[in-house]
C-alpha positions as a printed NumPy array, in Angstrom:
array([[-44.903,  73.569,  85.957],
       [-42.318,  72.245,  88.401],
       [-41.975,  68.68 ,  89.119],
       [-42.148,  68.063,  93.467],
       [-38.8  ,  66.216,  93.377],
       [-37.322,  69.713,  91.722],
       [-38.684,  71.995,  94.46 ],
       [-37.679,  69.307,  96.817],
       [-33.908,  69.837,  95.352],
       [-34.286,  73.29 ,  95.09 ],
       [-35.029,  73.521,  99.18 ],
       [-32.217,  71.154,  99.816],
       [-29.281,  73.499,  97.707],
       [-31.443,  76.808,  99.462],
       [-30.673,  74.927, 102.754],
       [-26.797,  73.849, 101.744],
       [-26.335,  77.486, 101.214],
       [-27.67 ,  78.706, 104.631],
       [-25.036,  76.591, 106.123],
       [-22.395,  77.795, 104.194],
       [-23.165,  81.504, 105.208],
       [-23.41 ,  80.64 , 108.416],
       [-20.193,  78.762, 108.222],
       [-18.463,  82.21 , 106.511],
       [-19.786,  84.45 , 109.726],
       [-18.828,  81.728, 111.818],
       [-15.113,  81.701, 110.417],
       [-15.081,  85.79 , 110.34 ],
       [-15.395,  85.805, 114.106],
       [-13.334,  83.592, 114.616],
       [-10.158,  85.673, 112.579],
       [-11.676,  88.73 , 114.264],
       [-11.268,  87.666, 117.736],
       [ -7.216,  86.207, 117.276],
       [ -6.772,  89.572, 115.475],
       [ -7.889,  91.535, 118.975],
       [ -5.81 ,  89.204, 120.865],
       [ -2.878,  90.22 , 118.962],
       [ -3.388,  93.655, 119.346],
       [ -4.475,  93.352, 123.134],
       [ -1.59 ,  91.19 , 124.094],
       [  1.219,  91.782, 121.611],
       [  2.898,  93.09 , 123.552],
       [  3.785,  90.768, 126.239],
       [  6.306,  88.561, 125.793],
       [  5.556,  85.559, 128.263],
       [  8.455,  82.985, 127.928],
       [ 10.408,  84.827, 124.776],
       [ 13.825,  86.494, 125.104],
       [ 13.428,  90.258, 123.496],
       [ 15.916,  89.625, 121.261],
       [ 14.895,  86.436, 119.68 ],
       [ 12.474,  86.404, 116.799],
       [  9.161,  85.264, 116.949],
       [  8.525,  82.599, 114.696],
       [  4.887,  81.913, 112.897],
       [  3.696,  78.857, 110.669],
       [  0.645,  78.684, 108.679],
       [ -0.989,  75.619, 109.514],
       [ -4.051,  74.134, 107.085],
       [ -6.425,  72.357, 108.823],
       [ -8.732,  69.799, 107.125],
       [-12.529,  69.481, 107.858],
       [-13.626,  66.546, 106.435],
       [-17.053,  67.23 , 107.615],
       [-17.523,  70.249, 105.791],
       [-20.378,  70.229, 103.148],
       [-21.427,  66.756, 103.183],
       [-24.924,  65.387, 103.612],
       [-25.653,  62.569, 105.371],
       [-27.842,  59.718, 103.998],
       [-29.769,  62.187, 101.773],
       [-30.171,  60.629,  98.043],
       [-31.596,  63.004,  95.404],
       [-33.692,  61.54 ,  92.26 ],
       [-31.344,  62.597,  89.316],
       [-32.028,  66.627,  87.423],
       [-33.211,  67.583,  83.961],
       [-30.563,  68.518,  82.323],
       [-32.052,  71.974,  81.701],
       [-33.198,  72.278,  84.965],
       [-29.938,  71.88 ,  86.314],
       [-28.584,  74.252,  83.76 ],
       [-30.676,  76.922,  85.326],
       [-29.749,  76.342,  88.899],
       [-26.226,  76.701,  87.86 ],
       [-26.331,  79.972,  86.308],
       [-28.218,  81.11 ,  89.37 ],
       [-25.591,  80.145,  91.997],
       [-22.954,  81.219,  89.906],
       [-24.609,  84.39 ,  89.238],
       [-24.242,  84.82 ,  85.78 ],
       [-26.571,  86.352,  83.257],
       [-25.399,  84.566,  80.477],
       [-27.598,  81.876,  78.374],
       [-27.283,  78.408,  80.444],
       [-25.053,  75.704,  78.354],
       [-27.373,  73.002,  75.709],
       [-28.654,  70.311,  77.191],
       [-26.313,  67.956,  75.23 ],
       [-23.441,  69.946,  77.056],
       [-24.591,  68.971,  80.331],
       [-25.262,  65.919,  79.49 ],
       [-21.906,  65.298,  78.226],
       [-20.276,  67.231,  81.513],
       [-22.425,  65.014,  83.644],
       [-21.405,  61.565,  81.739],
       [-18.18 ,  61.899,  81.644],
       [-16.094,  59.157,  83.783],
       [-13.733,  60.493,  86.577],
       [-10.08 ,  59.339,  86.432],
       [ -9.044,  57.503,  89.417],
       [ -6.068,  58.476,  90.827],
       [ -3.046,  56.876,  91.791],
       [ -2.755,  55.421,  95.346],
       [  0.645,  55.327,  96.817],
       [  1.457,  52.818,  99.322],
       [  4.599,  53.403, 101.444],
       [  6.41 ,  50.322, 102.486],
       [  8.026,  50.095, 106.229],
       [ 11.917,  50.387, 105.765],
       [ 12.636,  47.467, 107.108],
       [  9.843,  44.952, 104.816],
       [ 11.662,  42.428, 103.42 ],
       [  8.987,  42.615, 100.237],
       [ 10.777,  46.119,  99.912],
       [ 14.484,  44.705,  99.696],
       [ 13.816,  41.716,  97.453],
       [ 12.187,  44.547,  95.023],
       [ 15.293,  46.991,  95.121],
       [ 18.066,  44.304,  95.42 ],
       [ 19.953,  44.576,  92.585],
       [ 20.846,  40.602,  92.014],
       [ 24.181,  40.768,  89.325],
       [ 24.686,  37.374,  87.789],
       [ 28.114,  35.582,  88.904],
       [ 31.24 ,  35.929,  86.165],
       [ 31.493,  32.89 ,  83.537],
       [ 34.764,  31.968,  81.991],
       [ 34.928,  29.472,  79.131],
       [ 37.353,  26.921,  79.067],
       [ 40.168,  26.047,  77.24 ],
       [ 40.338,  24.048,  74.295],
       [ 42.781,  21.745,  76.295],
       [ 40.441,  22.051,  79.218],
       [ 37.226,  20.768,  76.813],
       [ 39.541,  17.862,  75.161],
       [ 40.78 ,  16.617,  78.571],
       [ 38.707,  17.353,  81.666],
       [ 35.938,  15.16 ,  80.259],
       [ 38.067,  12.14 ,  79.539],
       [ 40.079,  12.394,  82.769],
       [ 36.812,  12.68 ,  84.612],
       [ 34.902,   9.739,  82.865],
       [ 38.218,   7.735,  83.947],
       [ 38.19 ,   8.378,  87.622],
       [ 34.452,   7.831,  87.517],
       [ 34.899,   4.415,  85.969],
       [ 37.595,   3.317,  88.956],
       [ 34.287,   4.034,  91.465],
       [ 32.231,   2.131,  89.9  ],
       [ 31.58 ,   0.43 ,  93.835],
       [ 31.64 ,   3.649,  95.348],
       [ 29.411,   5.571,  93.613],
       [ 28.53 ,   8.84 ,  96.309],
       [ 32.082,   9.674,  96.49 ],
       [ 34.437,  12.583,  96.023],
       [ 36.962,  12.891,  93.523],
       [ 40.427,  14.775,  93.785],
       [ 43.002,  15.594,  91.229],
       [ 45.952,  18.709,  89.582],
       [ 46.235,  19.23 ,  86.441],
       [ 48.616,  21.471,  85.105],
       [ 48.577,  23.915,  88.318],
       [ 44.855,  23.511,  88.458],
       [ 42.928,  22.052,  91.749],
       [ 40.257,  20.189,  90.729],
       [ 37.852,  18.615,  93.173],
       [ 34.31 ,  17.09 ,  91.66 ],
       [ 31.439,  15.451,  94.029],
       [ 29.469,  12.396,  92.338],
       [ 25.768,  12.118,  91.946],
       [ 24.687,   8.847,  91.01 ],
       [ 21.131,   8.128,  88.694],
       [ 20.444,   4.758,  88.319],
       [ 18.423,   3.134,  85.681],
       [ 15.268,   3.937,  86.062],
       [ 13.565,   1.042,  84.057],
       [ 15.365,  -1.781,  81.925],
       [ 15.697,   0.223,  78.785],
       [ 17.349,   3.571,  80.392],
       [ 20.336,   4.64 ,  80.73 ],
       [ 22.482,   5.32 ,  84.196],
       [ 23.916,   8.58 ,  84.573],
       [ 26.58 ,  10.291,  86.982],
       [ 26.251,  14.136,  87.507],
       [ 29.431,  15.935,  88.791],
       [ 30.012,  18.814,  89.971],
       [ 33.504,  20.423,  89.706],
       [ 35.451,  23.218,  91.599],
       [ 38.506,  24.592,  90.326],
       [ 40.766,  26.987,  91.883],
       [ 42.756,  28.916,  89.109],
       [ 45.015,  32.516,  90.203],
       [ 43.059,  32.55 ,  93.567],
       [ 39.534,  32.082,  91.818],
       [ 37.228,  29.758,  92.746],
       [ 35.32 ,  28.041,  90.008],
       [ 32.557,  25.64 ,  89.053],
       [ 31.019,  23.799,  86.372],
       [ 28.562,  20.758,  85.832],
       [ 29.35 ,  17.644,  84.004],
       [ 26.702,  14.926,  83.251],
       [ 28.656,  11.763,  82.326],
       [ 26.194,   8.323,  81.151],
       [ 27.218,   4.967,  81.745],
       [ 28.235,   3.455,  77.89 ],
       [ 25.586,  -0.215,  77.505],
       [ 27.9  ,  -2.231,  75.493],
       [ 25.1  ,  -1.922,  72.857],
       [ 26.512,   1.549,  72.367],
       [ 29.515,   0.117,  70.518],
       [ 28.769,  -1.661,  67.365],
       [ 31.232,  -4.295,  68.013],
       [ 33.774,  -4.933,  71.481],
       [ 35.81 ,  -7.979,  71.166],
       [ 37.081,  -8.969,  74.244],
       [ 39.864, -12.076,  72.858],
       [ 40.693, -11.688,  69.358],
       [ 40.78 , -15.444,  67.529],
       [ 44.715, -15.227,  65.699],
       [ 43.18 , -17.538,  62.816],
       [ 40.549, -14.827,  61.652],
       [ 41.002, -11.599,  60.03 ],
       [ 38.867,  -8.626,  59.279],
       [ 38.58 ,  -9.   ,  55.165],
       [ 35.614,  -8.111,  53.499],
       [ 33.765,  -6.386,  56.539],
       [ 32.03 ,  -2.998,  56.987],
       [ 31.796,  -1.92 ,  60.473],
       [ 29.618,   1.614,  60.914],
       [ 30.146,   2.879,  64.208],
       [ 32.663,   2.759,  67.473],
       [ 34.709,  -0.638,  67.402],
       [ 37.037,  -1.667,  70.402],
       [ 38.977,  -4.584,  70.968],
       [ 40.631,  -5.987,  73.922],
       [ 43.78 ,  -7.786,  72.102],
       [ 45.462,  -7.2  ,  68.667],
       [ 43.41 ,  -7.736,  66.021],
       [ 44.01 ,  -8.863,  62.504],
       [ 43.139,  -6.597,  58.965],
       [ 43.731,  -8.818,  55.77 ],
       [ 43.422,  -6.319,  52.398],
       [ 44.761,  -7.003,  49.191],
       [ 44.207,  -5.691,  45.767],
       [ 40.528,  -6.557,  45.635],
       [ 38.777,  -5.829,  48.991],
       [ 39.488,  -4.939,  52.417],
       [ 37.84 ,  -3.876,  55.559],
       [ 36.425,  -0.633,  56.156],
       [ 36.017,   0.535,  59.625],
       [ 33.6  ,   3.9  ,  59.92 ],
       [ 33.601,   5.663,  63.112],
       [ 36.375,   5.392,  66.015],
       [ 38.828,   2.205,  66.57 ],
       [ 40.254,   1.429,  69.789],
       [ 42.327,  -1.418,  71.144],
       [ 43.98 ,  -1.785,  74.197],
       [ 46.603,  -3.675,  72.612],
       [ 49.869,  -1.86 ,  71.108],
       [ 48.876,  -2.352,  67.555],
       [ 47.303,  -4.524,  65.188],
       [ 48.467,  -7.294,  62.754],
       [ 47.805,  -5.668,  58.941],
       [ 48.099,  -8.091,  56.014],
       [ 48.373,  -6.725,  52.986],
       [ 49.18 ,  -8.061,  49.688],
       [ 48.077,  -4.469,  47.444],
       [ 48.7  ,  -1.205,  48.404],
       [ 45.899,  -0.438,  51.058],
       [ 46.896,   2.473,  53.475],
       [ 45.77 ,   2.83 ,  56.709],
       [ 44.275,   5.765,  56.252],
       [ 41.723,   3.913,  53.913],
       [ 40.641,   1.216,  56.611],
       [ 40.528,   3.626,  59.408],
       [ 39.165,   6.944,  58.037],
       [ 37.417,   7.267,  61.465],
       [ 40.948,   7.238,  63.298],
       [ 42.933,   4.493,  65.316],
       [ 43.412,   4.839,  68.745],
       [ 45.796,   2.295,  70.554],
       [ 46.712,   1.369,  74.585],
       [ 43.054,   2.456,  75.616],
       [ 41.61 ,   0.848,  78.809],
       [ 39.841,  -2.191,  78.374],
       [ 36.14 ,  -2.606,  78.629],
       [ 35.821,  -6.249,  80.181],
       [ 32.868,  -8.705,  79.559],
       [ 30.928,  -9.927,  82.849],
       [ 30.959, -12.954,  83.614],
       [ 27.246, -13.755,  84.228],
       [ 24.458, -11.559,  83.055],
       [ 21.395, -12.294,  84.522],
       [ 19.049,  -9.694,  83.393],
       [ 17.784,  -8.48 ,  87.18 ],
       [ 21.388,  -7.195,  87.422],
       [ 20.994,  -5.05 ,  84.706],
       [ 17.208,  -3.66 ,  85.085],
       [ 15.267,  -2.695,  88.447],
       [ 12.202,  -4.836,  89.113],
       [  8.977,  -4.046,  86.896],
       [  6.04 ,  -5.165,  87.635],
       [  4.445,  -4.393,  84.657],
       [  6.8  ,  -6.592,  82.75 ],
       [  5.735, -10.023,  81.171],
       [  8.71 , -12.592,  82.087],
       [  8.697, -16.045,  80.171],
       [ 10.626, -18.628,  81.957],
       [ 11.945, -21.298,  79.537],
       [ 13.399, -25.036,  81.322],
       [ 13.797, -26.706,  78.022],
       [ 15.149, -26.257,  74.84 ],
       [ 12.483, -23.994,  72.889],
       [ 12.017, -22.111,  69.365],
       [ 10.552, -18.689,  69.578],
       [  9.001, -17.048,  66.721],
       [  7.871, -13.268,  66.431],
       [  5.275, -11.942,  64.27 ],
       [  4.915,  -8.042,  63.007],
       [  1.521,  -7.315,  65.513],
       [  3.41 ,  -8.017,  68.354],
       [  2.262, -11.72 ,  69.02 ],
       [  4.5  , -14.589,  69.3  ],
       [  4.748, -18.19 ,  69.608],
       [  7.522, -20.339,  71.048],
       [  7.226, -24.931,  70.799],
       [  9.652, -26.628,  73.051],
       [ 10.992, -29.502,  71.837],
       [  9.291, -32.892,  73.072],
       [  6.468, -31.046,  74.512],
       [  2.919, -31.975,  72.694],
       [  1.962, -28.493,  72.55 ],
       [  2.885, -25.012,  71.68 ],
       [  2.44 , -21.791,  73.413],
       [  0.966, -18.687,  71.914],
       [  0.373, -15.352,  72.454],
       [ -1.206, -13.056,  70.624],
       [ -1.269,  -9.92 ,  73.147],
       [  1.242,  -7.444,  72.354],
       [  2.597,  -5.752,  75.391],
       [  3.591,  -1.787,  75.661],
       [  6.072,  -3.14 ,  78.4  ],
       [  9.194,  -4.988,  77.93 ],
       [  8.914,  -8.775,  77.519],
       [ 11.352, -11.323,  78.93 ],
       [ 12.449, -14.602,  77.796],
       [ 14.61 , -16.475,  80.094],
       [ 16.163, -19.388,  80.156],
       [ 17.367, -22.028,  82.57 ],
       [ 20.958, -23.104,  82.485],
       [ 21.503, -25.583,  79.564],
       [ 18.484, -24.694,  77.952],
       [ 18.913, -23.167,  74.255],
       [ 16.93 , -20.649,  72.617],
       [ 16.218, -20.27 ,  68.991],
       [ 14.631, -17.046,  67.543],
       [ 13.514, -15.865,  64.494],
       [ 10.303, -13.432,  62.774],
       [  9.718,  -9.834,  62.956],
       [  9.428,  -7.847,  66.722],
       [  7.242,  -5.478,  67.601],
       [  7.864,  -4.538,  70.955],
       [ 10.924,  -4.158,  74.019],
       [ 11.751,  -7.793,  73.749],
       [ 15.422,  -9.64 ,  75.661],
       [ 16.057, -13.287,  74.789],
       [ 18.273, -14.526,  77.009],
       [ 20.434, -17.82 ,  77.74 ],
       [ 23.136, -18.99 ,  80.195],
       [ 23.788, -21.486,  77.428],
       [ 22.983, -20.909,  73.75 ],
       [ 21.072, -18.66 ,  71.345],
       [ 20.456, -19.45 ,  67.886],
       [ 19.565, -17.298,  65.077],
       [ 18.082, -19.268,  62.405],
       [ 16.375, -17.054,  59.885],
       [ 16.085, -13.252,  59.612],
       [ 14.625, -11.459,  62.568],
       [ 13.926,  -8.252,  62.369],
       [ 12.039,  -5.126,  63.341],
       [  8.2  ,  -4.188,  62.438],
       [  8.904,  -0.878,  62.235],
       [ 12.632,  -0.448,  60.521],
       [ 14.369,   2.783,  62.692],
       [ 16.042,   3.705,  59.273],
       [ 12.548,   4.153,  58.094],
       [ 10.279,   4.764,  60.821],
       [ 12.282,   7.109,  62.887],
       [ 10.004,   6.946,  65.985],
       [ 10.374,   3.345,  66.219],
       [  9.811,   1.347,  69.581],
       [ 10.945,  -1.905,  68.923],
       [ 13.718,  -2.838,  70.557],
       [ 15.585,  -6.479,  70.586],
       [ 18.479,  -8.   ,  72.688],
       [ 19.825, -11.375,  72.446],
       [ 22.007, -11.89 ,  75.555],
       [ 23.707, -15.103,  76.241],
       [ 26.645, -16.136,  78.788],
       [ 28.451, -18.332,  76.28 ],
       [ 27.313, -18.435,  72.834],
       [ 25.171, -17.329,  69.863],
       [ 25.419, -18.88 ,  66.793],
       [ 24.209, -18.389,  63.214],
       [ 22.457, -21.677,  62.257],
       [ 23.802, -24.164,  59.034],
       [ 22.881, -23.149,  55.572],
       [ 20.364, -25.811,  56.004],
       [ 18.025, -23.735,  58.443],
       [ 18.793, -20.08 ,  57.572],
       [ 18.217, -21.135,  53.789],
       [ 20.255, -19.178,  51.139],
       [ 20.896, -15.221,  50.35 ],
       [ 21.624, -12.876,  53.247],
       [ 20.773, -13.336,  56.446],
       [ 19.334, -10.175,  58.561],
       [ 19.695,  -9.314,  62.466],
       [ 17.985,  -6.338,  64.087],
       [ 19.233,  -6.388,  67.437],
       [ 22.226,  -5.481,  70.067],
       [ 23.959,  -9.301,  70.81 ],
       [ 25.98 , -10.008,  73.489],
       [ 27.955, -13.64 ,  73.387],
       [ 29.605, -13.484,  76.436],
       [ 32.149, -16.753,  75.387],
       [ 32.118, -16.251,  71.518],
       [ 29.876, -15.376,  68.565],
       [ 29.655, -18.1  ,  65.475],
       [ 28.844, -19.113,  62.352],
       [ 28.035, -22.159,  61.704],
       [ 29.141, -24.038,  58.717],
       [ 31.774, -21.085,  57.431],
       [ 33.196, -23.726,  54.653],
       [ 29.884, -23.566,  52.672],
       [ 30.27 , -22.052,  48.959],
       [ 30.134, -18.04 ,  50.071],
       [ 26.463, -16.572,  48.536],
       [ 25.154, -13.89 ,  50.526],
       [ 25.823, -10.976,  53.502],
       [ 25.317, -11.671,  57.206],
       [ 23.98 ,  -8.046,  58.058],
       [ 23.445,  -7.343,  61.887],
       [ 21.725,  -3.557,  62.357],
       [ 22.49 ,  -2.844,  66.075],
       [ 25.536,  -3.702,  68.243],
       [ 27.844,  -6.945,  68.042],
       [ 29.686,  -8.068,  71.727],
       [ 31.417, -11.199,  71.886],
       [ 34.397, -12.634,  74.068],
       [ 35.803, -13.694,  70.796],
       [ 34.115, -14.392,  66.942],
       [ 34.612, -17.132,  64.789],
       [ 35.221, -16.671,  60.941],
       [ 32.445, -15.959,  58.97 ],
       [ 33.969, -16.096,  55.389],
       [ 33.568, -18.151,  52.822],
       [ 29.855, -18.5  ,  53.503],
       [ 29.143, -14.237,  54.195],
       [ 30.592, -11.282,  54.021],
       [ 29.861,  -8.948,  57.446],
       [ 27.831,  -5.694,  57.829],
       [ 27.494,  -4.08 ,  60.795],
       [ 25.801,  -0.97 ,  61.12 ],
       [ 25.044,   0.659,  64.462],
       [ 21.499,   1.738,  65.443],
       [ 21.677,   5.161,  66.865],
       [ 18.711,   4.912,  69.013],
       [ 20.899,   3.158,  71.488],
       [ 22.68 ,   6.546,  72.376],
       [ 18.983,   7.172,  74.3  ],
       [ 17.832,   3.548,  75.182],
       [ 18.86 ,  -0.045,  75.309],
       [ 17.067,  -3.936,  74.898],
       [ 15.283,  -4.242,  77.785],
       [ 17.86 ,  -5.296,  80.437],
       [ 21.054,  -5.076,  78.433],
       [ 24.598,  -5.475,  80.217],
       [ 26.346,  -1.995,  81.098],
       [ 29.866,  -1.627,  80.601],
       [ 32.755,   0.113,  82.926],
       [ 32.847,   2.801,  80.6  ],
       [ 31.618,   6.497,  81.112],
       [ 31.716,   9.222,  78.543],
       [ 30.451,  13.078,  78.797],
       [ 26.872,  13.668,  77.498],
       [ 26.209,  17.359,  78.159],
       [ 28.855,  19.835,  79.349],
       [ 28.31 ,  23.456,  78.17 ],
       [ 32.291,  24.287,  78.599],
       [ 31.806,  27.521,  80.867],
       [ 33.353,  27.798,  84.28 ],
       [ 31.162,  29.76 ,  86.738],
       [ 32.49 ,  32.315,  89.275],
       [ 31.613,  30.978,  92.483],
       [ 32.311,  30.948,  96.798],
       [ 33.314,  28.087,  99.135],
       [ 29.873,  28.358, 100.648],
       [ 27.952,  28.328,  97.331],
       [ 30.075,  25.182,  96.366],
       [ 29.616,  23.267,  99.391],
       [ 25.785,  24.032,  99.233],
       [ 25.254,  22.969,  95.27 ],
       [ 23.901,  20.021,  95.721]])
């Protein structure tokens, strides 16, 4: 029994294929009648020469309209149904496909085809697609390029020190050299300031170019600068780990038993340096880090008020000290500080995550002592004290990721108390010191027990004797390669942090437009 939406179907393909035979005829006359008008007029030759050729072209024309119904939509066939009206149209006599055939013709998902777009010639998406960019020729340099362009540069740097947005100029064996300064100032009190240069060479009619980034040295990047060496003390039974420089001629006393041993990099700006020896110590031995001598000096400010050193924060906490005043630290990050003839004390037991400032007025002194946790600067015009160990809560050579930090900055001095305060045994400093008149310890003729051991940095403008009552240790903390005690002096110095040695190809214009 047929369904009414197959005889529906059934009428609609009966009426498709009325059209199309009408379409045939209609297309039959049409051939017919250019084929009569060929023979009828081909002989005329209305606007050709007879003795050119006549030339023909098949031309396809598309009709889009063509066997398409318009808003019609048909409820879906059985699939044997559909089957039969396939074999009919077709005309074949054959047994109709299975069902599961058609259904599996009838399922099956079209591919889509590829759409090609074509660009205009002139779109400039087109030519950024198809340029071809070739990176620019790298040279390396020299060895005598990587030993000396770095050092030469860090020297003219340091003679700009007011200027810093400047140009630099210089020939070096045949070589033009021409760098522009970029200056990056601190951006809090415990970074670093940094100078990025860019250099063009021109070597054999090539134009070259390369990027330097030089940091300005803190002076607790050298374990220990002396600025005036005292003649009536000598460097006996001390251990010095890390860069050393002195401003003067300095004095090594080694005989049979002990004598100093200096590991990392000397320099003086003096000549030489007075060796006493009374065994058979070699040079080699003291120095195994090398000795260099007649090296520029690295002076000591004058004054060093901390807000010269560090840009304002605000979130800082800044303790302003008028009289003379004890400050002790505790491992939590609390302190306490009693100035003498007040009634009172102060405490508190907050820590901070910024830095922490203790300042003095001039003539006040400050004594410190305890264990920091924390960016801490103690600073005096006048006088700092150390009278028992201080130290950090978290030990760097332990605790690798540790953020305490402590400077103890003074204009003139900072002294190791008497025997009587700092108690016997070994005495132990965490921090980077700067005496800006001289460094002491006190009471140097008491019977020698113990080791004054100072992990960090060691600037003075000169340093008392420290022997019979201790033997010195200085070892330098590393971490200041990266960071420094909140608001720590700079130096004059600048040395290369990150050069990758390779010289890049380059053009006038691309220079002048680096930075």
């Amino acid at each position: 029994m047929a369904l009414p939406g197959l005889l529906e179907a059934r009428e609609l393909l009966e009426a498709r294929d009325t059209r199309r035979v009408l379409a045939a005829v209609a297309s039959g006359a049409l051939h017919l009648g250019i084929f009569l008008a060929a023979v009828v007029f081909g002989g005329r030759h209305d606007g050709v020469g007879e003795t050119e050729r006549v030339a023909s072209q098949l031309v396809f024309i598309e009709a889009p309209d063509v066997d398409r119904s318009e808003g019609l939509e048909l409820a879906p066939l059985e699939p044997s149904f559909a089957a039969e009206l396939l074999a009919e149209q077709l005309g074949q006599d054959s047994e109709p496909p299975s069902p599961l055939e058609v259904a599996e013709a009838s399922t099956e998902p079209v591919q889509p085809q590829p759409v090609l777009t074509e660009l205009p010639a002139d779109s400039s998406a087109t030519a950024s697609i198809l340029e071809t960019v070739e990176p620019a020729p790298t040279y390396a340099a020299s060895k005598e390029e990587l030993a000396t362009l770095p050092e030469r540069l860090a020297r003219l740097i340091e003679q700009q020190a007011g200027n810093p947005d400047s140009q630099l100029q210089w020939e070096d064996n045949g070589k033009q050299y021409t760098a522009r300064l970029v200056w990056e100032r601190a951006k809090d009190g415990t970074a670093l300031e940094h100078v990025i240069a860019q250099i063009s060479a021109s070597d054999q009619g090539k134009l070259l170019s390369t990027r330097i980034m030089l940091k300005r040295l803190a002076f607790s990047q050298f374990t220990q600068v002396v600025d005036r060496w005292d003649p009536m003390v000598q460097l006996h039974d001390d251990v010095i780990v890390g860069r050393f420089h002195s401003n003067s001629q300095f004095n090594v006393m080694h005989d049979s038993r002990v004598g100093p041993k200096f590991l990392g990099k000397v320099t003086t700006a003096a000549r030489s340096f007075e060796m006493f020896s009374s065994g058979r110590g070699r040079q080699a031995e003291i120095f195994p880090g090398g000795l260099e001598t007649r090296t520029s000096r690295i002076d000591l400010p004058k004054a060093v008020q901390p807000s010269a050193w560090a840009p304002e924060d605000p979130n800082s906490r800044i303790h302003e000290l008028s009289s003379d005043t004890r400050i002790r630290f505790f491992a939590d990050g609390s302190y306490m500080w009693r100035t003498n003839g007040a009634p009172g004390a102060g405490y508190l037991n907050s820590p901070s995550e910024h830095p922490v400032y203790f300042i003095a007025t001039p003539g006040t002194t400050l004594a410190v002592q305890g264990v920091v946790a924390g960016k801490i600067l103690v600073y005096s015009p006048h006088r700092i004290v150390i009278e028992d160990d201080i130290v950090y809560a978290r030990d760097p050579r332990i605790v690798t990721d540790s953020r305490d930090y402590l400077g103890m900055v003074s204009d003139k001095y900072v002294e190791v108390a008497s025997p009587g305060t700092t108690g016997p045994g070994d005495l132990n400093v965490h921090a980077a010191i700067f005496a800006g008149r001289r460094f002491v310890v006190r009471d140097i003729d008491h019977g020698r027990s113990a080791t004054l051991r100072i992990y960090g940095s060691l600037s003075a403008g000169s340093l008392s004797a420290s022997e019979p009552r201790y033997a010195t240790e200085i070892e330098y903390d590393p971490r200041f390669e990266k960071r420094r005690p909140p608001g720590f002096p700079f130096t004059s110095r600048f040395e290369a942090e990150t050069w990758d040695g390779q010289w890049v190809a380059t053009s006038e214009r691309m220079a002048e437009e680096t930075f």
